[in-house]
C-alpha positions in Angstrom: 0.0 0.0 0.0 1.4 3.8 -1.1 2.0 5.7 2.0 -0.1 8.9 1.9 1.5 12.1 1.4 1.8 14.2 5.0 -0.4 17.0 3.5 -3.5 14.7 2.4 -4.0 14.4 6.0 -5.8 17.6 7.7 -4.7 17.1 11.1 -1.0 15.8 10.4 2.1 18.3 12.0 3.1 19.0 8.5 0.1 20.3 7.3 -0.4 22.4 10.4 2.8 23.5 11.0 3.0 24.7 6.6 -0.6 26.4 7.7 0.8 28.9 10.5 4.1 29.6 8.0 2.1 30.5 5.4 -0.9 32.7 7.5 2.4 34.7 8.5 3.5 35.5 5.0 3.4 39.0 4.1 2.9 40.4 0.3 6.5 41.4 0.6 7.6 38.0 1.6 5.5 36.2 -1.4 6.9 38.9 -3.6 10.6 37.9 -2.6 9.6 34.0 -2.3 8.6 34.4 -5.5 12.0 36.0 -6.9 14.6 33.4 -5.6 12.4 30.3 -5.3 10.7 30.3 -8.9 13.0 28.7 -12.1 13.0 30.7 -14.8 12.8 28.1 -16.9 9.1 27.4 -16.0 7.2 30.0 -17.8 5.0 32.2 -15.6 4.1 35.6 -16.4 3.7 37.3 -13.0 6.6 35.3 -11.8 8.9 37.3 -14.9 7.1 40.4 -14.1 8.5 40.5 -10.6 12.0 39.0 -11.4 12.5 41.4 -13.8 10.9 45.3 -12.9 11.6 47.4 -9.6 7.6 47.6 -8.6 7.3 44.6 -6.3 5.8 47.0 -3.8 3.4 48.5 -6.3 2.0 44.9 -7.8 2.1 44.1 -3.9 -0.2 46.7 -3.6 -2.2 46.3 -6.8 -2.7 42.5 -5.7 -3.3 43.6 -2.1 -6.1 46.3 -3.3 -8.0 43.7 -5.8 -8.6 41.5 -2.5 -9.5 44.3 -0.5 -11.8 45.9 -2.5 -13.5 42.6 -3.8 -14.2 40.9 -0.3 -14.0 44.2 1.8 -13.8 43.3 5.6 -14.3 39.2 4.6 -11.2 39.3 3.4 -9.7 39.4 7.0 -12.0 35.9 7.7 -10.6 33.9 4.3 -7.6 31.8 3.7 -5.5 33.5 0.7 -3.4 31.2 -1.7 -1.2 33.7 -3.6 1.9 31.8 -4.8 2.7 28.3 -5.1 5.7 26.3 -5.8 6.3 22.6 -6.1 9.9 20.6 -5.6 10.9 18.7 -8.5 10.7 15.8 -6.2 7.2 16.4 -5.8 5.6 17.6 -8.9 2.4 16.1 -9.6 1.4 15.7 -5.7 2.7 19.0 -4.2 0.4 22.1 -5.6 -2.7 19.4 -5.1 -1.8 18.2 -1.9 -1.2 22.0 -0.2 -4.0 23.3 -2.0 -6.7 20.3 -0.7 -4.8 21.2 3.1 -5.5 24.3 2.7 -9.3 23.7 1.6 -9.8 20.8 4.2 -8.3 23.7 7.4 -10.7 26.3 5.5 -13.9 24.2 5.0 -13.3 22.9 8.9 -13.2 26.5 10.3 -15.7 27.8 8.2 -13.7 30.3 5.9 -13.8 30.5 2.3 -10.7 30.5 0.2 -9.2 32.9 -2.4 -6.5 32.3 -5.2 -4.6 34.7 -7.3 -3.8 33.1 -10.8 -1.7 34.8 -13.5 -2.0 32.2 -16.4 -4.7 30.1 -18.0 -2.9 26.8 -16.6 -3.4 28.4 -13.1 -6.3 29.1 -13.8 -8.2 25.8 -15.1 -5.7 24.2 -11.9 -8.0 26.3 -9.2 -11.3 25.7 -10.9 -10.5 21.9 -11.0 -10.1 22.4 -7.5 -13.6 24.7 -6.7 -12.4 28.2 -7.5 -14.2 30.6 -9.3 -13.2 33.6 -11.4 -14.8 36.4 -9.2 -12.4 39.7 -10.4 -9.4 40.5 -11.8 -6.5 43.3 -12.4 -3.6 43.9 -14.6 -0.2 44.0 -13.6 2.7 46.1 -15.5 0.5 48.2 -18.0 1.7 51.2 -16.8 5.7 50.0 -16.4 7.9 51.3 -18.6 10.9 48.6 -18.3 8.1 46.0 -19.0 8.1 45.2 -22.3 5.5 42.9 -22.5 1.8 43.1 -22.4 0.3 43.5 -18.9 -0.3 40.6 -16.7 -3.1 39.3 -16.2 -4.2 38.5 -13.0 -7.5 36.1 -11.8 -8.8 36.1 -8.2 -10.8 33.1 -7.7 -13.2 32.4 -5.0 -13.3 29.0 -3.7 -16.9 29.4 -0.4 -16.4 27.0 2.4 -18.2 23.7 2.0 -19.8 22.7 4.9 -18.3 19.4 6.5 
C-alpha cells in the first residue's frame, strides 16, 4: 500500500505546521519568495514580471487592493493562496496536496478561500479544485521597463463547503 502524502492528511504536524508559515507571510515576503524560489525556466508571467521590474511594492499593492476591494472586511475571515511552488521531487502531488490542506483547514473553520492566478494553466488548476473567477487586475500596463503586455491577473473564489 502507497504511503499517503503528509499533507493529504488535515490534522498531520506537516500540514499544520506549513498552515501557520504561510498565514504569516506578508505580500513582501510572497513577492521575494517568489523571486529566488521560482526557475525561470518554468514559464509564468507574473513570476517574470517581478524577477525582472523594480515595482514589487506597487504589484504588492495592486494585488493587495484587488482582495481588499473585492471581499472588503471578509477578506480578514478567508484563507488567501497567492503563490505556489512545487519541488521537482514532488511535482504532480505538491500544488494538489497544499491546495486540498489548505481547503480541508478552511472548510473545517468555516472560511472560504481565495486564489490569485496569472496564467490560464493556473487558472483551469484552481477551478479543478472549486475556484471561481470572481475579479481580476492587470499588472505592468503602466511599467515602462516591461516590455510585455500587462499581466493578467484572476482572483478566484473557492466558499467554504460545509463538513
Amino acid at each position: 500500500m502507497d504511503e499517503e502524502h503528509p499533507l493529504q492528511d488535515r490534522g498531520s504536524e506537516a500540514s499544520m505546521s506549513l498552515l501557520k508559515k504561510v498565514k504569516r507571510l506578508k505580500s513582501k515576503d510572497i513577492a521575494q519568495a517568489s523571486r529566488t524560489l521560482l526557475d525561470p525556466a518554468i514559464p509564468d508571467p507574473l513570476s517574470e514580471y517581478i524577477r525582472e521590474t523594480p515595482r514589487l511594492d506597487e504589484a504588492g499593492k495592486t494585488l493587495f487592493n484587488l482582495i481588499r476591494n473585492t471581499f472588503g472586511d471578509d477578506a480578514k475571515k478567508m484563507y488567501h493562496i497567492a503563490a505556489l511552488a512545487t519541488a521537482p521531487d514532488l511535482q504532480g502531488i505538491g500544488c494538489d496536496a497544499l491546495v486540498s490542506a489548505v481547503l480541508k483547514v478552511a472548510d473545517a473553520e468555516g472560511r472560504s478561500a481565495s486564489a490569485l492566478a496569472a496564467d490560464p494553466i493556473h487558472t483551469e488548476f484552481f477551478q479543478y479544485k472549486g475556484f471561481e473567477c470572481v475579479a481580476g487586475t492587470f499588472i505592468g500596463k503602466d511599467e515602462p521597463t516591461w516590455d510585455r503586455p500587462p499581466v493578467k491577473i484572476s482572483l478566484m473564489l473557492r466558499p467554504y463547503k460545509e463538513c
